[in-house]
C-alpha positions as CSV (number, residue, x, y, z in Angstrom):
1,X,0.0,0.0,0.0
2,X,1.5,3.4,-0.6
3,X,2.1,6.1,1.8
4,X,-0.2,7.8,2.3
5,X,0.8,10.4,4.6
6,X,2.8,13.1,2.8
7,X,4.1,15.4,4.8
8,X,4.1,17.8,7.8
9,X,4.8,21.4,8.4
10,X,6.7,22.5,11.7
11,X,3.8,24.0,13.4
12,X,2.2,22.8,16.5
13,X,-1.3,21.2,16.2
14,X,-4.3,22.1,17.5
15,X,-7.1,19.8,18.4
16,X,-9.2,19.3,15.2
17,X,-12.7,19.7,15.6
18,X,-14.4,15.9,14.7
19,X,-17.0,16.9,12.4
20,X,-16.6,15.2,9.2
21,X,-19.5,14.8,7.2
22,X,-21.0,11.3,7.5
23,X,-21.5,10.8,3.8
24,X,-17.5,11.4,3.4
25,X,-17.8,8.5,6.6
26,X,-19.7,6.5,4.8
27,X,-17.8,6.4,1.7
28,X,-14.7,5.7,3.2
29,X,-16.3,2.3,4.5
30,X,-17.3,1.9,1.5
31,X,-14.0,1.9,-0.2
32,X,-13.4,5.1,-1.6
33,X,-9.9,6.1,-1.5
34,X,-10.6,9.6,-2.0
35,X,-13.1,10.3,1.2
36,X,-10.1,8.2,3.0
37,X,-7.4,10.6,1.8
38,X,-9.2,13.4,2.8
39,X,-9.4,11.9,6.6
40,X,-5.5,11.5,6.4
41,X,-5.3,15.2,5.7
42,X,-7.4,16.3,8.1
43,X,-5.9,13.8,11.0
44,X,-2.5,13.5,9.8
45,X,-0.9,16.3,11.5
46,X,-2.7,15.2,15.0
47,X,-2.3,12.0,14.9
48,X,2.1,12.2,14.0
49,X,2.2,14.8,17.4
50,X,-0.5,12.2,19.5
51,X,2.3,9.4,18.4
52,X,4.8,11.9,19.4
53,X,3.6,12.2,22.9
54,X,3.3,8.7,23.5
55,X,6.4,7.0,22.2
56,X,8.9,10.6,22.4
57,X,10.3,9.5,19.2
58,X,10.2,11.3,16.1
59,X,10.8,8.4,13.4
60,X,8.6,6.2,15.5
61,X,6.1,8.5,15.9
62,X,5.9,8.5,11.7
63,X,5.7,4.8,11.5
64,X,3.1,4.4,13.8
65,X,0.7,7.4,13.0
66,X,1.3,5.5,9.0
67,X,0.3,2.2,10.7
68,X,-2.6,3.7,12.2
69,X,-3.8,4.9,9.2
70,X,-3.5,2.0,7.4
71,X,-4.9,-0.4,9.8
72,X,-8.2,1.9,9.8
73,X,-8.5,2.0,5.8
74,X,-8.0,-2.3,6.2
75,X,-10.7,-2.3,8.7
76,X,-12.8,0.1,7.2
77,X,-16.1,-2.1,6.9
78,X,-16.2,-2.3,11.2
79,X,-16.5,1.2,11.5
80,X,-19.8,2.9,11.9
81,X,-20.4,6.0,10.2
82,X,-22.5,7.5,12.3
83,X,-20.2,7.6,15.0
84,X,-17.1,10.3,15.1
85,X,-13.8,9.1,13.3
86,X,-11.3,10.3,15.8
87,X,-12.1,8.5,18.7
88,X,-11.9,5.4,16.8
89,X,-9.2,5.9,14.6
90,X,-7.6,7.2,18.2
91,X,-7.9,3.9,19.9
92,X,-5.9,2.0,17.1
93,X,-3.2,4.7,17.2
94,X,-2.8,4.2,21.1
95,X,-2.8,0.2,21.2
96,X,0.2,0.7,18.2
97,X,1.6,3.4,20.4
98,X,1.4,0.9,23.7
99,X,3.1,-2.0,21.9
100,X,5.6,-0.3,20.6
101,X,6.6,0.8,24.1
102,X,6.2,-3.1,25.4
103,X,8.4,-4.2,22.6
104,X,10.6,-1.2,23.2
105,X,11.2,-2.1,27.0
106,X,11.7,-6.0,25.8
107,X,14.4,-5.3,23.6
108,X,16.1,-3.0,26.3
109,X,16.3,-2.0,29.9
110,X,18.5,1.3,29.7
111,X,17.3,4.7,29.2
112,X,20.8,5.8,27.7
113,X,20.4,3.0,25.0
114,X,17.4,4.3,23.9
115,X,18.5,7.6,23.3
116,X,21.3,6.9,22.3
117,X,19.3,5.0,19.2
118,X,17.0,7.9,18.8
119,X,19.7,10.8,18.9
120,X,21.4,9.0,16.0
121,X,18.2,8.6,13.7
122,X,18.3,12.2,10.9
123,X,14.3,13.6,11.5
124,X,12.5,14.1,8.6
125,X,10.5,16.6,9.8
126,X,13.0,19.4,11.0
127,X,13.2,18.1,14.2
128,X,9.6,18.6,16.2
129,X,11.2,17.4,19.3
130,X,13.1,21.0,19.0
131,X,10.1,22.7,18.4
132,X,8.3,21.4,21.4
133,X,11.1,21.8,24.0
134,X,12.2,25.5,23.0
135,X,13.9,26.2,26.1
136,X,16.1,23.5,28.3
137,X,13.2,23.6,31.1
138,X,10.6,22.4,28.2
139,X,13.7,20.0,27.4
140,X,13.6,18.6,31.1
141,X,9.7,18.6,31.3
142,X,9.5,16.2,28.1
143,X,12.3,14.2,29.3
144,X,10.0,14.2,32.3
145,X,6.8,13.0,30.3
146,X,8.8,10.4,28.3
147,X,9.8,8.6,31.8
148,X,6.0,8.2,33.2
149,X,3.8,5.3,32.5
150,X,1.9,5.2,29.5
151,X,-1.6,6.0,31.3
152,X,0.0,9.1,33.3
153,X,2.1,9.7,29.7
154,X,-1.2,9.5,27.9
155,X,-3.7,12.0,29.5
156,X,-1.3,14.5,30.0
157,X,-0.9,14.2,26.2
158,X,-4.4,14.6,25.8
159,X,-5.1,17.2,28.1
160,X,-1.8,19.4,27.9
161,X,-0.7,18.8,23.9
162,X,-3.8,18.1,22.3
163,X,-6.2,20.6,25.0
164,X,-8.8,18.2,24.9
165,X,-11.6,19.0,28.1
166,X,-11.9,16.1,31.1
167,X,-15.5,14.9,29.5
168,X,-14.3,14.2,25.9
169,X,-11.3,12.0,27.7
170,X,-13.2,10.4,29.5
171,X,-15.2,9.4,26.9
172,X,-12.1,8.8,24.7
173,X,-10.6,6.7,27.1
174,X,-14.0,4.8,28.4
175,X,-13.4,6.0,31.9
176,X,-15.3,8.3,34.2
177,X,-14.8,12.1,34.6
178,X,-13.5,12.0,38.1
179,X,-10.9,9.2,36.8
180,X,-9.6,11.6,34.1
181,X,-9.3,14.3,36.8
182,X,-7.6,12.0,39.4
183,X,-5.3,10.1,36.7
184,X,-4.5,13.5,35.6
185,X,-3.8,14.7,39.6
186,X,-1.2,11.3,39.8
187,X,0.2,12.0,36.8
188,X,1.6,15.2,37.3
189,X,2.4,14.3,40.6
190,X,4.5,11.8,39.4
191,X,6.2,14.0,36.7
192,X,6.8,16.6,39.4
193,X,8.7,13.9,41.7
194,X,10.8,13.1,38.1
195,X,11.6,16.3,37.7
196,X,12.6,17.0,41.1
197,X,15.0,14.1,41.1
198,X,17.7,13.7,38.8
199,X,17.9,10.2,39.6
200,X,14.3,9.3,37.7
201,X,16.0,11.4,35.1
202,X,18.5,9.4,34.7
203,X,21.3,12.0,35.5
């Protein structure tokens, strides 16, 4: 299958309004590559910086927001067009994004390793990482972010980067409200003790 993400600019997402027309919806599940493409441009840009969040890995985060994409498009016929594409589409991107970390942690135990892997990788996309850690503080906090476990990693991703409110998260996530707000209270709590000790950080 080709690729069928083409590109991103440098600029920061926002949160994309999910209010694609159900007839565009319905093609797609019907087959028709061109409502499909027209959900890749409209996603694309969140769903590279969602990966970005979650894994902290640029060239990853490509792969995976490709996968994603392709996986919906093969399993186009299970999805319901009357029901919003993001939150669907989301869930695929996550479970990719969760086993990549599993297999990540299998194939090694050391922080250093890792970035030593990633540091050496050229980033296609003029280095995003950069662009969301401008200063060395922002450099510390995403350190911070990339150490937490992937359910404090995740909604602070979703709250902070992508500036989504408590009640869509908690839909997105299947979870009640007042779990999204005391997930979200334990996560930063848990990122402040990283950041406060350079021993979580690895340094």
């Amino acid at each position: 299958m080709e690729t069928l993400v083409v590109g991103l600019d440098n600029q920061m997402p926002v949160a994309v309004a999910d209010d694609v027309d159900e007839k565009q919806l319905l093609a797609f599940t019907r087959g028709r590559t061109k409502a499909f493409r027209g959900l890749v441009e409209r996603y694309k840009r969140r769903a590279y910086y969602v990966a970005l969040g979650l894994v902290g890995s640029s060239d990853d985060a490509w792969d995976l927001s490709q996968e994603a994409f392709i996986r919906v498009w093969k399993n186009r016929r299970s999805f319901d067009p009357g029901r919003p594409f993001w939150p669907w589409f989301y869930s695929v991107l996550a479970n990719l994004c969760k086993n990549w970390i599993r297999d990540r942690e299998v194939r090694t135990r050391h922080t250093a390793e890792i970035r030593a892997i990633e540091n050496s990788r050229r980033d296609k996309f003029g280095n995003p990482e950069a662009i969301m850690c401008e200063s060395e503080t922002q450099r510390e906090v995403w350190d911070g972010i990339q150490r937490l476990p992937f359910k404090f990693r995740e909604i602070i991703i979703l709250r902070h980067f992508q500036d989504m409110p408590y009640e869509q998260i908690a839909r997105q996530l299947g979870i009640p409200e007042g779990s999204v707000m005391s997930r979200l209270y334990y996560a930063r709590k848990k990122l402040r003790e990283v950041l406060e000790n350079p021993e979580m950080r690895g340094e």
